[in-house]
C-alpha positions in Angstrom: 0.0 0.0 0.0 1.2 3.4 -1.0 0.2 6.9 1.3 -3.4 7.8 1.7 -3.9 10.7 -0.1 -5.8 12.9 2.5 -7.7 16.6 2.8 -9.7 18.8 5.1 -11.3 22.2 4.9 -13.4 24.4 6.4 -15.8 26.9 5.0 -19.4 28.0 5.4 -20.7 26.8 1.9 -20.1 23.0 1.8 -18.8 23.0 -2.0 -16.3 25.2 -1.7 -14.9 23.1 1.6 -15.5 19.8 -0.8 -13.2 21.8 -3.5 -10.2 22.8 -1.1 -10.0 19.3 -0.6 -10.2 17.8 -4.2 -7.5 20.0 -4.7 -5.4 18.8 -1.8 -6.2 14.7 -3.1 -5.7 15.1 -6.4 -2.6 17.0 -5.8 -1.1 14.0 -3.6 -2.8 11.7 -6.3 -0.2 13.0 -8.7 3.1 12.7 -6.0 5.0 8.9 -6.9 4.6 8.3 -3.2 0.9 8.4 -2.5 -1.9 6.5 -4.1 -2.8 7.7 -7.7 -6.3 5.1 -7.9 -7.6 4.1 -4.4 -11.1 3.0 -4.6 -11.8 3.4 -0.6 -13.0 6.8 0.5 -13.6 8.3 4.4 -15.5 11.0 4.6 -16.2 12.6 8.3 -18.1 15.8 8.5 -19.0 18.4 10.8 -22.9 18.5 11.9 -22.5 22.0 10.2 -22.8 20.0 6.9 -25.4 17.2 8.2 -28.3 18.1 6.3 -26.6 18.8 3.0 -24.4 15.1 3.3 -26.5 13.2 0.6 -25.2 16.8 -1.7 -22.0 16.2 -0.3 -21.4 12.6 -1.0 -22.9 13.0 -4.3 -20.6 16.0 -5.9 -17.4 13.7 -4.3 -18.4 10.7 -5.8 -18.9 12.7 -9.3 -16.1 14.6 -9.0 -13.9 11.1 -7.7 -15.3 8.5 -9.9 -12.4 6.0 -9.3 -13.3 6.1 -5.6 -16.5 3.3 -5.8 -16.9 3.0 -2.0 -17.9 5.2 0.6 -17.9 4.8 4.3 -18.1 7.7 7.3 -20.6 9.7 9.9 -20.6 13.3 11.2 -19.2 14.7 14.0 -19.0 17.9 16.3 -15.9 17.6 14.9 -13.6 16.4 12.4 -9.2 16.1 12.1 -7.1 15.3 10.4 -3.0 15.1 10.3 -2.0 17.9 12.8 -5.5 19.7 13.1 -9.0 19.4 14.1 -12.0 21.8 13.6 -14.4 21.7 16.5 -18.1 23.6 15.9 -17.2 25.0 12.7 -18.5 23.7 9.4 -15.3 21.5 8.2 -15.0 17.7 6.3 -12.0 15.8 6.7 -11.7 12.5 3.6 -8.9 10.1 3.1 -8.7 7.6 0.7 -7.8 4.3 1.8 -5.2 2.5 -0.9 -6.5 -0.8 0.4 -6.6 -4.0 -2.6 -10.9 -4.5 -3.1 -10.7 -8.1 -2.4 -10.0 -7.2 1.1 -12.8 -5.0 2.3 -16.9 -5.3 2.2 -18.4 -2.0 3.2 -21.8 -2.8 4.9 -24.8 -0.7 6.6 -28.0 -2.3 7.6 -29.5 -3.2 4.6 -26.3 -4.7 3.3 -24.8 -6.2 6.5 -22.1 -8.3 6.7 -22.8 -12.0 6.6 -23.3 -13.8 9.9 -20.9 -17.0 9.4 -17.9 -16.3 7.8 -17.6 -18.6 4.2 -15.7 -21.5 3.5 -11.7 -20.7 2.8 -11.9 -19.4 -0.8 -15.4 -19.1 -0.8 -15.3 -14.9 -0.2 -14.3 -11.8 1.5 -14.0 -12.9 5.2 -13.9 -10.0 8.0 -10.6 -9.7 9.8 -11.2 -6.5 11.2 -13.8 -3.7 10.7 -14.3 0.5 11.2 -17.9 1.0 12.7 -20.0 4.2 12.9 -23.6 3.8 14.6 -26.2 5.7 15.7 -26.2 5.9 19.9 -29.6 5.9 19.8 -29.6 2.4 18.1 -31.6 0.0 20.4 -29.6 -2.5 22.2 -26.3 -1.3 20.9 -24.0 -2.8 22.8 -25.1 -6.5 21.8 -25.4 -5.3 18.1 -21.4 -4.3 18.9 -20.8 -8.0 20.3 -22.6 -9.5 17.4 -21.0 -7.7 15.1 -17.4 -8.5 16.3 -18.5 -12.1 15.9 -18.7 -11.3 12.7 -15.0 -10.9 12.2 -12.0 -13.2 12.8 -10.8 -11.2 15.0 -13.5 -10.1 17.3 -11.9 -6.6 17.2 -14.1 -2.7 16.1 -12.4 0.6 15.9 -14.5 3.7 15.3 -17.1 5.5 16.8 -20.8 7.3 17.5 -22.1 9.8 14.9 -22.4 13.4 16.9 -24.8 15.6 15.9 -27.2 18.7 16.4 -28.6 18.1 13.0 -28.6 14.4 11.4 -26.8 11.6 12.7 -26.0 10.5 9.0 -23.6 7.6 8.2 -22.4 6.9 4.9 -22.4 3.8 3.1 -22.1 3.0 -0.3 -20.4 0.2 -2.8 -19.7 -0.4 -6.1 -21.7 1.5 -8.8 -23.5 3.7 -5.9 -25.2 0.5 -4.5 -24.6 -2.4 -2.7 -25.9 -5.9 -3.2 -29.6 -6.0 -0.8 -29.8 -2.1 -0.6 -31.7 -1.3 -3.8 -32.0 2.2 -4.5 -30.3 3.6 -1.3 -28.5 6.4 -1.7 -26.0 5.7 0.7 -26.9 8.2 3.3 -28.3 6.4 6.2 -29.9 7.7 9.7 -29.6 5.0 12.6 -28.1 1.6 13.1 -24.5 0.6 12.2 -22.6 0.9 9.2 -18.8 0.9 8.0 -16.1 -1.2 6.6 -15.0 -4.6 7.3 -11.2 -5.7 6.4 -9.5 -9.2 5.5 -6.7 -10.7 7.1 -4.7 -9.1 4.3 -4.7 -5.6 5.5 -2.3 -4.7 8.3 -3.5 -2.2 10.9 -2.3 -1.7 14.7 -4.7 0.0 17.0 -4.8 1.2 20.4 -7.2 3.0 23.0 -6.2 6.0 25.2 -7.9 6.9 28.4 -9.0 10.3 29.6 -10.1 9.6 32.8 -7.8 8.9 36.2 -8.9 7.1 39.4 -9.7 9.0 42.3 -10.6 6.0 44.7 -9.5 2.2 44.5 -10.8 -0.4 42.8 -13.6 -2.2 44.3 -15.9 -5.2 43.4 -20.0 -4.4 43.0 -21.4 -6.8 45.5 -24.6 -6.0 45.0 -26.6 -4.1 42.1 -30.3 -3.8 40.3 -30.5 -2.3 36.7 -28.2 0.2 36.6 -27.7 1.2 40.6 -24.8 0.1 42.2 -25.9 -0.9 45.4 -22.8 -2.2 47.6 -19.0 -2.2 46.9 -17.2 -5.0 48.7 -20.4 -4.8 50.9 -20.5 -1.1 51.5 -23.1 0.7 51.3 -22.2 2.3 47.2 -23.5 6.0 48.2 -21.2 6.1 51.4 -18.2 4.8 49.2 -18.7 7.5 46.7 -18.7 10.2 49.2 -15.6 9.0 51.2 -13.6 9.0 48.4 -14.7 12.5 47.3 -14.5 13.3 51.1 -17.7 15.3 51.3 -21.2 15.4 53.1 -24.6 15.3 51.7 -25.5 15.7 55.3 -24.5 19.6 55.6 -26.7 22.6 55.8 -25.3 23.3 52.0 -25.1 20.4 50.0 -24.3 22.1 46.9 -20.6 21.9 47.3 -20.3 17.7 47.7 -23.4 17.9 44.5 -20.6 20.0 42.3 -18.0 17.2 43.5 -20.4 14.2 42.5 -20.6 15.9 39.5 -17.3 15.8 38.4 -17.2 12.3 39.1 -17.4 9.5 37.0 -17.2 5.5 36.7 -15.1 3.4 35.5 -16.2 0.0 34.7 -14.7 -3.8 34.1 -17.0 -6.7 33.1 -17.6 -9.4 35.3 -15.0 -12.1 35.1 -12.3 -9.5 33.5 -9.3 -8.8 35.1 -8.7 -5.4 35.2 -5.1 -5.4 34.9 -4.6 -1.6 33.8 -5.5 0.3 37.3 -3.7 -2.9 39.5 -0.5 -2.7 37.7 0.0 1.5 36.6 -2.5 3.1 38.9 -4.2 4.0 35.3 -7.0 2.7 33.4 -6.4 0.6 31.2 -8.3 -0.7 27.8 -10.3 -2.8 30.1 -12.5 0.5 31.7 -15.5 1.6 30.0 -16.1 5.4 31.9 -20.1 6.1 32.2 -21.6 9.1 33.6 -23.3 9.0 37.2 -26.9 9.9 36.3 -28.6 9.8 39.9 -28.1 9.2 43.9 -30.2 6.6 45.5 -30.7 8.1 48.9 -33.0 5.2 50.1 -31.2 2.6 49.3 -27.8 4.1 49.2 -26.9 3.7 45.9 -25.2 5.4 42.9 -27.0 5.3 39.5 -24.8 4.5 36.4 -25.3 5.4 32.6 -25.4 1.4 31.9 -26.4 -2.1 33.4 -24.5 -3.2 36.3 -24.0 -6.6 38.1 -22.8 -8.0 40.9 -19.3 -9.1 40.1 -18.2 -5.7 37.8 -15.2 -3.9 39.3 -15.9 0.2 39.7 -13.7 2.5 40.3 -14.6 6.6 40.7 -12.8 8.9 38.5 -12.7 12.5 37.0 -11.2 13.5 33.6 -7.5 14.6 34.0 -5.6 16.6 31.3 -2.0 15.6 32.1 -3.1 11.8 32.8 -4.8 12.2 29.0 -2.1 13.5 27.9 0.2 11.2 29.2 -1.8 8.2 28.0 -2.1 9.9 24.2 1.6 9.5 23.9 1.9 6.2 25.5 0.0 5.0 22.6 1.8 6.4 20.2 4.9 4.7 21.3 3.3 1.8 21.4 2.8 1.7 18.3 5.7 3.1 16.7 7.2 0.4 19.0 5.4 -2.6 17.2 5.8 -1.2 13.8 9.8 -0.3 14.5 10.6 -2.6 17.9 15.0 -2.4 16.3 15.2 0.4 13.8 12.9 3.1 15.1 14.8 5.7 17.5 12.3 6.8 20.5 10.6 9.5 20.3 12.1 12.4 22.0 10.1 12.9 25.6 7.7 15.7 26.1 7.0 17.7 29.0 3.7 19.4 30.0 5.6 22.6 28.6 6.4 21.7 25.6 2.8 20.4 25.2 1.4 24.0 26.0 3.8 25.0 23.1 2.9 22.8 20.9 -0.5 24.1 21.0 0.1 27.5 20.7 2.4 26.9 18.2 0.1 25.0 15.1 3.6 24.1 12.6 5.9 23.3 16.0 4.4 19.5 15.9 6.3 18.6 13.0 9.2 19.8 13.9 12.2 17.3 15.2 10.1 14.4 14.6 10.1 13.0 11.3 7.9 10.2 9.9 8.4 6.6 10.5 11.2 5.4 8.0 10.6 4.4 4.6 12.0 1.2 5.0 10.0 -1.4 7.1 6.9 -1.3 8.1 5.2 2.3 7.2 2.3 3.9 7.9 0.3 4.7 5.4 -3.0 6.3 6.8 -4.4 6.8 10.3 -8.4 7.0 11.6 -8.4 8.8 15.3 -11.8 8.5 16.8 -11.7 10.7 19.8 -14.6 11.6 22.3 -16.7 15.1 21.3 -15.7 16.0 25.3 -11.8 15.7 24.3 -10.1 17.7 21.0 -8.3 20.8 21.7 -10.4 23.0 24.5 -9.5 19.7 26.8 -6.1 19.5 25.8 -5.1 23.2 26.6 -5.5 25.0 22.8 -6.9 24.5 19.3 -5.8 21.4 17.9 -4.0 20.4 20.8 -4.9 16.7 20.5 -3.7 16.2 17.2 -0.6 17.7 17.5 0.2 15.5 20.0 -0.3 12.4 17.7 1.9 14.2 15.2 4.8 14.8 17.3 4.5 11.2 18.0 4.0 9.4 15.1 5.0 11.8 12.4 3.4 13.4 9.1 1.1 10.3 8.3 -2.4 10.9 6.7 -4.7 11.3 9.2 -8.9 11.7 9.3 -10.9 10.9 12.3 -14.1 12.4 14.2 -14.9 13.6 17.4 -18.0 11.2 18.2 -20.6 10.7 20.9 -18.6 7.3 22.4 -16.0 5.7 21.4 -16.0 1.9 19.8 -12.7 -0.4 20.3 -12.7 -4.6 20.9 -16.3 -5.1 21.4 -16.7 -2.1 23.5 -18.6 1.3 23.9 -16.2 3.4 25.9 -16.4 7.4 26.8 -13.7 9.9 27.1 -11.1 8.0 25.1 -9.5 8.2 21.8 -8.9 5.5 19.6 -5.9 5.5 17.3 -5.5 3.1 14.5 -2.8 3.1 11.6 -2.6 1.1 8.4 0.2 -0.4 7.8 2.5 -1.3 4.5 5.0 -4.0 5.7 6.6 -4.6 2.0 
């Protein structure tokens, strides 16, 4: 696989931001070292441009005729290599040089099939990018069944974010896909993206934006989506240790703002959760939900999801340097596994040079090159991240993505900033998801 050729934009009237970047693809198009024909096209857009996305995807698709497959949602926000645009109207594409024997975009009328064929009988899912609606009944065992749908078990990608239309795109071939009829390839609910075979290398990890604040405990007791008892203590009572406030006080306003700021990390039943036990940190195995309600009766804390007795909880609050800290961690993960002998480190970062980075847009780039052109490359990169991270979070505009660049070089980049976050089999809140595509020849 060659580079991704890659654009973004912003601009009030969506044509003229579809333009700016037709310019920028077809100029990398014509460069030896980026993909002149790639049939695979990701297209992320601002809710800015929701209701006009069936226009959108139409005048790319005309303009891009060699491109035959579309896959993407909307966001609050797009990025792409080095920037994001957060509440402005903005699209970010890249097309994905991947061979068409190894990927089967699907939606809900064209889903991917249930029991993978016989050896040689057909496209069989190794991998595969999802966008869905959060307001998609049951969600999180359509997520499970769909991983059962690949080889792998393993999603990367995201919920569509919107003040307009939660659109998703999804279209194959000549503009339709086999069991879709006359769709358009706009769609509005449900789950849709692209699956990949076994042939198409990709490394991808999950960063966490949330710290503890208290230990880890074990839900001994629980109904629907309370938490009734950790290790047998009354859940309320824990809560409020750990934050070390009263409800009992003349004003309880001060220990409600603390609750408030709280949130709860979750393991599944029968998990380990290794992350927090061996770093202190969360690790991939913490979903973070919201705390939606106090149970004063029974003691209990209300969750944004199902509980059981046997989860592990542990309270946290969002933490900017602990983000931070875990962005880059990723990154050198995976420059690690693509470069474990060749690849020097990259150079460490202080909370200083972070604030410069992101007051400083073309700073990113500098001192840190790409991976090498030998080996294993990266061709293109998809960073989900959640709507409540990007930029304001990270301490400027653009912030976020400038820390992925630092890390992992100039490599074509498009991503959204969506309503949850989707990586294994998992809905997760407050994290970023970075995957990279790979050329090992």
């Amino acid at each position: 696989m060659k580079l991704f050729p890659s654009g973004h934009a912003t601009h009030p009237q969506w044509r003229m931001a579809a333009a700016l970047v037709l310019a920028q693809l077809r100029a990398q198009m014509a460069l030896p070292e980026y993909a002149s024909a790639p049939t695979l096209g990701l297209l992320y857009v601002t809710d800015h441009y929701g209701n006009e996305a069936q226009a959108l995807l139409d005048y790319l698709s005309g303009e891009l005729p060699e491109v035959t497959d579309w896959t993407g949602t909307v966001g609050v926000g797009v990025s792409a290599n080095n920037a994001e645009y957060f509440d402005e109207p903005a699209l970010s594409v890249m097309l994905l040089d991947v061979p068409a024997d190894q990927y089967r975009v699907f939606s809900g009328v064209a889903p991917l099939p249930t029991h993978a064929p016989h050896p040689g009988a057909g496209f069989v899912a190794h991998t595969a990018l999802v966008h869905a609606d959060g307001r998609t009944p049951e969600l999180t065992e359509l997520l499970a069944e769909m991983a059962a749908r690949t080889d792998t078990g393993y999603l990367f990608g995201g919920l569509s974010a919107s003040r307009t239309s939660n659109v998703q795109f999804a279209v194959g071939g000549d503009g339709n896909m086999a069991g879709q009829g006359g769709a358009s390839g706009v769609f509005d609910g449900g789950l849709s993206g692209v699956a990949f075979g076994a042939g198409v290398a990709l490394v991808s990890r999950v960063t966490q934006g949330c710290q503890p604040v208290g230990a880890l405990r074990t839900i001994t007791a629980a109904q629907d989506n309370v938490v009734l008892a950790l290790d047998g203590e009354p859940a309320l009572d824990v809560l409020l240790d750990t934050l070390q406030v009263s409800l009992d006080s003349g004003d309880p306003q001060p220990a409600l703002r603390k609750v408030r700021a709280t949130l709860a990390g979750l393991v599944s039943a029968g998990e380990q959760p290794l992350g927090q036990r061996r770093t202190g940190h969360f690790g991939t195995d913490t979903r973070v939900r919201h705390i939606v309600g106090l149970d004063g009766s029974r003691r209990g804390v209300a969750l944004a999801d199902h509980v059981e007795a046997g989860m592990h909880l542990a309270f946290c609050q969002r933490n900017v340097a602990a983000a931070r800290a875990d962005l880059m961690r990723i990154c050198a993960e995976i420059r690690e596994e693509l470069e474990p002998e060749e690849l020097e480190p990259a150079p460490m970062v202080s909370s200083d040079t972070l604030g410069d980075l992101a007051a400083a847009p073309g700073a990113a780039a500098r001192g840190t090159s790409a991976l090498p052109q030998t080996g294993r490359r990266i061709c293109g990169a998809i960073y989900v991240s959640c709507s409540g991270r990007g930029g304001p979070h990270f301490g400027g505009p653009s912030a976020e993505l400038q820390i992925v660049r630092h890390a992992l070089g100039d490599v074509p980049l498009a991503g959204f900033f969506a309503g949850g976050e989707i990586a294994h089999h998992h809905l997760y809140g407050y994290t970023g998801v970075l995957t990279v595509f790979v050329n090992s020849e």
